[in-house]
VOLO-818689 format. One record per atom (N, C-alpha, C, O): residue number from 1; residue in one letter; atom name; x, y, z. Coordinates in steps of 0.001 Angstrom, whole numbers, plus 500000, padded with zeros to 6 digits. Example, Ala and Ser with C-alpha at 12.3 -4.5 7.8 and 13.67 -1.06 7.14 Angstrom:
BEGIN
{node 1; "A"; "N"; {513190; 494310; 507800}}
{node 1; "A"; "CA"; {512300; 495500; 507800}}
{node 1; "A"; "C"; {513200; 496700; 507800}}
{node 1; "A"; "O"; {514236; 496681; 508465}}
{node 2; "S"; "N"; {512850; 497750; 507080}}
{node 2; "S"; "CA"; {513670; 498940; 507140}}
{node 2; "S"; "C"; {512900; 500030; 507870}}
{node 2; "S"; "O"; {513409; 501138; 508039}}
***
This chain:
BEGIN
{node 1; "X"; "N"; {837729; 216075; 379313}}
{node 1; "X"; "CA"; {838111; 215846; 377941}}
{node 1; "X"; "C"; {839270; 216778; 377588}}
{node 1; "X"; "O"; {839199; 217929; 378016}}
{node 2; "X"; "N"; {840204; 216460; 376944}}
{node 2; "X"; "CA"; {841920; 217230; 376541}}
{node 2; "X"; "C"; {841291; 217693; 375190}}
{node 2; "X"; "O"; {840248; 217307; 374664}}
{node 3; "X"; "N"; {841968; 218387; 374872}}
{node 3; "X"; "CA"; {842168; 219687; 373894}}
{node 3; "X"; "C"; {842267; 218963; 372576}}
{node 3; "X"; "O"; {841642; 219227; 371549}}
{node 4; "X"; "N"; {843272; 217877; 372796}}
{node 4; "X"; "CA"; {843057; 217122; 371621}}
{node 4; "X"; "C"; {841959; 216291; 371331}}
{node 4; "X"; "O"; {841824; 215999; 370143}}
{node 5; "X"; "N"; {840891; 215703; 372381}}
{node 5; "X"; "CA"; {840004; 214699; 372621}}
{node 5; "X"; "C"; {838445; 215756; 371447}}
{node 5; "X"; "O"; {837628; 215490; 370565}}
{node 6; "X"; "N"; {838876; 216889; 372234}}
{node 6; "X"; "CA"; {837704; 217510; 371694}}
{node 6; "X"; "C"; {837951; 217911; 370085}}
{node 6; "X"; "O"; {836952; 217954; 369366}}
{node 7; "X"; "N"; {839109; 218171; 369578}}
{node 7; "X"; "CA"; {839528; 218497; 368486}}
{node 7; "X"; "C"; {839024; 217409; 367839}}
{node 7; "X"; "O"; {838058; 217690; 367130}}
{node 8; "X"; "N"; {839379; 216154; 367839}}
{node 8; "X"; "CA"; {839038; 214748; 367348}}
{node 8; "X"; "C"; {837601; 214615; 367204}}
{node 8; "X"; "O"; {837195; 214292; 366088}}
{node 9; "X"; "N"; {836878; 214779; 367998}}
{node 9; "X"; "CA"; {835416; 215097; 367866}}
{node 9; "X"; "C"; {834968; 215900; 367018}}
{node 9; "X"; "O"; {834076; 215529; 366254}}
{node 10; "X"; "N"; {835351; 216850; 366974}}
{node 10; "X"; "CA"; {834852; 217793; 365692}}
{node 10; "X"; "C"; {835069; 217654; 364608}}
{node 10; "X"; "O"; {834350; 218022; 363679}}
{node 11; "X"; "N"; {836297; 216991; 364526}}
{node 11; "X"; "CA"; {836168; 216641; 363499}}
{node 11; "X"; "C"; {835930; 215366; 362497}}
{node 11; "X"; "O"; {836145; 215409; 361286}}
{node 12; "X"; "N"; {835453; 214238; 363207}}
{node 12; "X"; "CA"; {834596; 213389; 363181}}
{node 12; "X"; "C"; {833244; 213881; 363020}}
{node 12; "X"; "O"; {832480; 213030; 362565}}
{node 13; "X"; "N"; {832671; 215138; 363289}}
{node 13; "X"; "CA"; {831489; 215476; 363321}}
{node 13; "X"; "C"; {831694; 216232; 361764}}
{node 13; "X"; "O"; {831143; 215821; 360744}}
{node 14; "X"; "N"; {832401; 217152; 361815}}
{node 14; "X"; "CA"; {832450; 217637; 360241}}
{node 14; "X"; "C"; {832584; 216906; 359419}}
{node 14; "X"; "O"; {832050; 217368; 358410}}
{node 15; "X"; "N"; {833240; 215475; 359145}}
{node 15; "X"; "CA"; {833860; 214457; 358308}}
{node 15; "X"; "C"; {831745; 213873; 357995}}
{node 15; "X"; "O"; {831011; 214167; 357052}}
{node 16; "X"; "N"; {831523; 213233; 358931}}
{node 16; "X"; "CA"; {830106; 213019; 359010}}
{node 16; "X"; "C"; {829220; 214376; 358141}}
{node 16; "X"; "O"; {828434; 214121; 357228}}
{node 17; "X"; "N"; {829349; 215012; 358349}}
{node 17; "X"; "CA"; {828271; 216056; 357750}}
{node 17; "X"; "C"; {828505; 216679; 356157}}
{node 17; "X"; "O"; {827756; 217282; 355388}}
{node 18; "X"; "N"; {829970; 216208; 356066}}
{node 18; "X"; "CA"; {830194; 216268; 354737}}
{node 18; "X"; "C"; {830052; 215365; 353978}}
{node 18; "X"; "O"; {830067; 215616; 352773}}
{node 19; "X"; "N"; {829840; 213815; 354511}}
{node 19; "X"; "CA"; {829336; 212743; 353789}}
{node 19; "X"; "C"; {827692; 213016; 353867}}
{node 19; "X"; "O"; {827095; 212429; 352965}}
{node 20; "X"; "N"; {827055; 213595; 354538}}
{node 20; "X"; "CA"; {825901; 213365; 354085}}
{node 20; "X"; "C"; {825807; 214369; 353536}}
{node 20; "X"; "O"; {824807; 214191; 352841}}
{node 21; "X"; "N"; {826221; 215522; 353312}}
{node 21; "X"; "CA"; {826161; 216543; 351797}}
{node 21; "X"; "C"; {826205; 215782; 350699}}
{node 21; "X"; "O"; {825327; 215817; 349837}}
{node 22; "X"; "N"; {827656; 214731; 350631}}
{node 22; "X"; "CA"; {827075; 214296; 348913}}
{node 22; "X"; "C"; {826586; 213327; 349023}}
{node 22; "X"; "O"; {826938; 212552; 348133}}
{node 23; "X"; "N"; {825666; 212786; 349936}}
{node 23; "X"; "CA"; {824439; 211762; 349301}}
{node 23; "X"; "C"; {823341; 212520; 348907}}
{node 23; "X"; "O"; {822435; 211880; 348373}}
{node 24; "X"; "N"; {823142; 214103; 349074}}
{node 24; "X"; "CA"; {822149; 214849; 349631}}
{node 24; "X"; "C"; {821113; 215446; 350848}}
{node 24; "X"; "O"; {820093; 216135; 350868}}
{node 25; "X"; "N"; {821928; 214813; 351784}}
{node 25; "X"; "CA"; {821368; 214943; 352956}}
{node 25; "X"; "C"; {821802; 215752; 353905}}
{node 25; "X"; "O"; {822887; 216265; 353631}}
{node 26; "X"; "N"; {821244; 216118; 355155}}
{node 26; "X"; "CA"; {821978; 217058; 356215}}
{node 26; "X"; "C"; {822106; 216787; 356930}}
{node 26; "X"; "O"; {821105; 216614; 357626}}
{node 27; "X"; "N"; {823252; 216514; 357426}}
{node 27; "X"; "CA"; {823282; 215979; 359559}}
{node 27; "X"; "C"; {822993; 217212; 360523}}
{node 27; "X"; "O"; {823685; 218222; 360647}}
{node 28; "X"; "N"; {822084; 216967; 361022}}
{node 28; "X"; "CA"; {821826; 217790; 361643}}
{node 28; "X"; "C"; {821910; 217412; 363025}}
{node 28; "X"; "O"; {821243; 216406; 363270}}
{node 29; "X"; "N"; {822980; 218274; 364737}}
{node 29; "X"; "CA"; {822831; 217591; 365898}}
{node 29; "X"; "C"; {822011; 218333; 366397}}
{node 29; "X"; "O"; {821567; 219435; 366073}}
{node 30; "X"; "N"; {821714; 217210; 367759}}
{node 30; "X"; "CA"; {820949; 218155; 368459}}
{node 30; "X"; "C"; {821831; 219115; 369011}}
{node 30; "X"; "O"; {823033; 218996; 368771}}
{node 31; "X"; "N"; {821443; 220003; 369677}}
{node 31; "X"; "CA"; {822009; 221099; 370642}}
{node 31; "X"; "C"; {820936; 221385; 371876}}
{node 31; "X"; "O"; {821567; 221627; 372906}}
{node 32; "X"; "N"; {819772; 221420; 372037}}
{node 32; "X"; "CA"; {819272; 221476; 373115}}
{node 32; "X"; "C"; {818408; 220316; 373856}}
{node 32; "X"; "O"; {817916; 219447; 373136}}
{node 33; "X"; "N"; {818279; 220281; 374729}}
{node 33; "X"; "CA"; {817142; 219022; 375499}}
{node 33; "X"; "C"; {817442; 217903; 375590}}
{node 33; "X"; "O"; {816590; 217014; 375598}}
{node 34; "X"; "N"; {819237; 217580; 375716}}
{node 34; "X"; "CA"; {819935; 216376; 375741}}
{node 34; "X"; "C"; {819633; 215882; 377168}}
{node 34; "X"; "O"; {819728; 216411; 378275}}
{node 35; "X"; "N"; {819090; 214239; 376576}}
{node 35; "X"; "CA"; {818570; 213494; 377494}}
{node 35; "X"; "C"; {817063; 213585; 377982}}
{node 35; "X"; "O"; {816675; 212797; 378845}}
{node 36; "X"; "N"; {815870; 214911; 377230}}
{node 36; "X"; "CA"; {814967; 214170; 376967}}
{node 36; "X"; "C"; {814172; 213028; 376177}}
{node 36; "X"; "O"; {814868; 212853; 375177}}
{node 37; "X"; "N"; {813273; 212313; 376115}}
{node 37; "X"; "CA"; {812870; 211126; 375870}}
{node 37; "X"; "C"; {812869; 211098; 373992}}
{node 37; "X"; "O"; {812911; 210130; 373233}}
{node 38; "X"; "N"; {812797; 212704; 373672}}
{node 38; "X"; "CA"; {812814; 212613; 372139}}
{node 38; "X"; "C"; {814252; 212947; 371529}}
{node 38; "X"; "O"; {814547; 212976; 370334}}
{node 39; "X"; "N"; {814994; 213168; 372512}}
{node 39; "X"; "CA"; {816285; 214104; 372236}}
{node 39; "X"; "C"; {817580; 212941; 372737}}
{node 39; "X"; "O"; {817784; 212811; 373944}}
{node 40; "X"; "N"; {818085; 212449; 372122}}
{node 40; "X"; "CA"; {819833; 211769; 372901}}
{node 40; "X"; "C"; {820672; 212498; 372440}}
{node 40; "X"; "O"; {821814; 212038; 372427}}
{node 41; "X"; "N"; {820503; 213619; 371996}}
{node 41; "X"; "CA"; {822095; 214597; 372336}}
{node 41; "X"; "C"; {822832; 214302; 370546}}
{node 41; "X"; "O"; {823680; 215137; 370229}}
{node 42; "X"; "N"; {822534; 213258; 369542}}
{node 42; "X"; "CA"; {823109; 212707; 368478}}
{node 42; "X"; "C"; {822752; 213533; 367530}}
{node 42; "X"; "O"; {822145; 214583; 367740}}
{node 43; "X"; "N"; {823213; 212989; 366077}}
{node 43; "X"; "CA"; {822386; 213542; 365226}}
{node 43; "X"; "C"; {821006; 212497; 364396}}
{node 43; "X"; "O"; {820383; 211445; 364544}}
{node 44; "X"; "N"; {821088; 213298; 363783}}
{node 44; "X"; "CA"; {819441; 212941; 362692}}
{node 44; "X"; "C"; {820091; 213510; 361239}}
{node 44; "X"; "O"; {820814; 214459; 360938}}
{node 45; "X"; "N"; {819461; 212449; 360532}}
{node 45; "X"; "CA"; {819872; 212474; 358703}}
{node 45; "X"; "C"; {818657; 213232; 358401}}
{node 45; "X"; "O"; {817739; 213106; 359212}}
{node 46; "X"; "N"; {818475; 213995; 357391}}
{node 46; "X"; "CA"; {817369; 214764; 356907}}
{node 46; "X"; "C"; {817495; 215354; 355573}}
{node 46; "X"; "O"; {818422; 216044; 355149}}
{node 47; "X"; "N"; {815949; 214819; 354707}}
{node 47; "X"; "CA"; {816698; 215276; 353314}}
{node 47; "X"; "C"; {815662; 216758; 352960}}
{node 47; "X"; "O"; {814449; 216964; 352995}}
{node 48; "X"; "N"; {816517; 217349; 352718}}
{node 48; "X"; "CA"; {815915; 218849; 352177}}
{node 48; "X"; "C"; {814869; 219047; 351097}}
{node 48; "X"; "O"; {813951; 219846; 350909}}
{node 49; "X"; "N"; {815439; 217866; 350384}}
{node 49; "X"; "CA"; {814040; 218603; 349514}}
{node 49; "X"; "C"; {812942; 217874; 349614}}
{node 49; "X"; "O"; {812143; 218065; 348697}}
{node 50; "X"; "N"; {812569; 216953; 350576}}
{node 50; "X"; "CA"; {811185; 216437; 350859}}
{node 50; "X"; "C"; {811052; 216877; 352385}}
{node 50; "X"; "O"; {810049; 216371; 352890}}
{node 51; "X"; "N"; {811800; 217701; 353285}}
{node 51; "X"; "CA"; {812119; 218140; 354245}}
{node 51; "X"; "C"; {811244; 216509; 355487}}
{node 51; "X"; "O"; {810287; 216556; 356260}}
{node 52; "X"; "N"; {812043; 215490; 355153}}
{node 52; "X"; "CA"; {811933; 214389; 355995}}
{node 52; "X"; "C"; {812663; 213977; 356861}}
{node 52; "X"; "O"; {813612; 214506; 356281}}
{node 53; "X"; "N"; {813198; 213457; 357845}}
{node 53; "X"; "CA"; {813932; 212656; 358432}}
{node 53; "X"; "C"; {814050; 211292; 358106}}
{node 53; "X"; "O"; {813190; 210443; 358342}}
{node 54; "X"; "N"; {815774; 210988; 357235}}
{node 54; "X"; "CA"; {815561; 209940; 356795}}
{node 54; "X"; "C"; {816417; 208629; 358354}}
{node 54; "X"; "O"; {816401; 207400; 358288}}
{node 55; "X"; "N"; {816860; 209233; 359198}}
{node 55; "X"; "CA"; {817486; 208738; 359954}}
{node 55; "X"; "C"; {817775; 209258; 361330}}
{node 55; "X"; "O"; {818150; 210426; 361431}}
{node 56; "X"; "N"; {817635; 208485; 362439}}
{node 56; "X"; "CA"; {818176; 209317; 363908}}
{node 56; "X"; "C"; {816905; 210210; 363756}}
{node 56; "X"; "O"; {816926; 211376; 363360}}
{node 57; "X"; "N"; {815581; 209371; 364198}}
{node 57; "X"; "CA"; {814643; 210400; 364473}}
{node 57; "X"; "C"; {814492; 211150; 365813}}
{node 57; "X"; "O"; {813728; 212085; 366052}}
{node 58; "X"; "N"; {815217; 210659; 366490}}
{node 58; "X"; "CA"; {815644; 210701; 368085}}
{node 58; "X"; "C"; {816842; 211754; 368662}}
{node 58; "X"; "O"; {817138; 212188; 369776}}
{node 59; "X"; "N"; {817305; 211904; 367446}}
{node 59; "X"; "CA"; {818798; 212282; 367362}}
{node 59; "X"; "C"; {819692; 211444; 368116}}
{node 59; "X"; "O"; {820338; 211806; 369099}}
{node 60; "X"; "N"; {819687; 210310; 367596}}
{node 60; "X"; "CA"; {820490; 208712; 368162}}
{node 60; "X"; "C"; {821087; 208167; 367320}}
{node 60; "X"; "O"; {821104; 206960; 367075}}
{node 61; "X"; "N"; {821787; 209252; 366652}}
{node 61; "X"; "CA"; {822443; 208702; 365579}}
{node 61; "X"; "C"; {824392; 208635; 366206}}
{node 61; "X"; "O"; {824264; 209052; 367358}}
{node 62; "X"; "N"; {825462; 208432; 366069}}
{node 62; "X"; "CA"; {826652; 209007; 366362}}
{node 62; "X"; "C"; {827642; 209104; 364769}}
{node 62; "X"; "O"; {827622; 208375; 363777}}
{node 63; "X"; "N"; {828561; 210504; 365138}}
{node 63; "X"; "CA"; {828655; 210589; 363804}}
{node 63; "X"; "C"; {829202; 209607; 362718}}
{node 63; "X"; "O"; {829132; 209713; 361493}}
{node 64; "X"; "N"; {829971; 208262; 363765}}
{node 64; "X"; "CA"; {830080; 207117; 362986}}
{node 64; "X"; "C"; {828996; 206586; 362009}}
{node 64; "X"; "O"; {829096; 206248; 360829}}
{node 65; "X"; "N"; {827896; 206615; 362875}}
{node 65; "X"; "CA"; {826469; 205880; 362105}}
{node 65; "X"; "C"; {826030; 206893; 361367}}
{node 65; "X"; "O"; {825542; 206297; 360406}}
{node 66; "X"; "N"; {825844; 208283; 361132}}
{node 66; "X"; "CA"; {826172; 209229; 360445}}
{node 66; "X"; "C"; {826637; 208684; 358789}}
{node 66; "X"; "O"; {826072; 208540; 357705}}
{node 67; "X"; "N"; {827946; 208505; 359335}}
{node 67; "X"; "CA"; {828879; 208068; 358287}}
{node 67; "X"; "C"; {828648; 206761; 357452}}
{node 67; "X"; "O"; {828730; 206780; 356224}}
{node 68; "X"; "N"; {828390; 205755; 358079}}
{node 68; "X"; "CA"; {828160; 204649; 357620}}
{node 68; "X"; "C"; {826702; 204458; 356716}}
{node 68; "X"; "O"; {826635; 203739; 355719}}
{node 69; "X"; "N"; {825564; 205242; 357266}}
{node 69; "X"; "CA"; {824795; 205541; 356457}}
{node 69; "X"; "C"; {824935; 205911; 355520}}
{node 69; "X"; "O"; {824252; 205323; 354682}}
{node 70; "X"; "N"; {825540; 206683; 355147}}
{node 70; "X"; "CA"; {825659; 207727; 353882}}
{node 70; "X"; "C"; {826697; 206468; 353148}}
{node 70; "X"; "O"; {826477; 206196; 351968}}
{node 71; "X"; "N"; {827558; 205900; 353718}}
{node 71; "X"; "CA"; {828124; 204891; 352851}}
{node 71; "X"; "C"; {827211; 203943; 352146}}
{node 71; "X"; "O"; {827338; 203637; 350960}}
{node 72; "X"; "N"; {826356; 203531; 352887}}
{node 72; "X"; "CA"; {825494; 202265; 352180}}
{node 72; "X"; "C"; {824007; 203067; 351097}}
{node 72; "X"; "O"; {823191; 202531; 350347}}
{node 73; "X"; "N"; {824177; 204254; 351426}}
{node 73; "X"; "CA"; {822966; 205011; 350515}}
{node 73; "X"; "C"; {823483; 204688; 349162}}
{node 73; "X"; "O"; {822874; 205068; 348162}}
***
């Protein structure tokens, strides 16, 4: 992956996590145990003040679907 490839990623990932701030929610990724059976490496939507998972219980979310969620909320 190039310098720019990864730059692009991040910030697709921040763009995502700031849309689910103003629906109220948190993207949260995984970071460890990518590619066990509960874990795909993605994120998960989660709302704080009922501390639920409203999405990507798997963390199988990508920050597109991330995004698009929070659009249709």
């Amino acid at each position: 992956m190039s310098n720019q490839q990864v730059r692009a990623e991040k910030a697709l990932e921040q763009r995502a996590r700031r849309k689910a701030k103003r629906v109220g929610l948190v993207a949260q990724k995984s970071r460890r145990g990518i590619g066990r059976i509960d874990n795909c490496g993605g994120f998960r939507l989660v709302d704080p003040r009922l501390n639920t998972i409203e999405a990507g219980y798997r963390f199988d979310l990508s920050a597109e679907e991330v995004i698009e969620y929070c659009a249709a909320v």
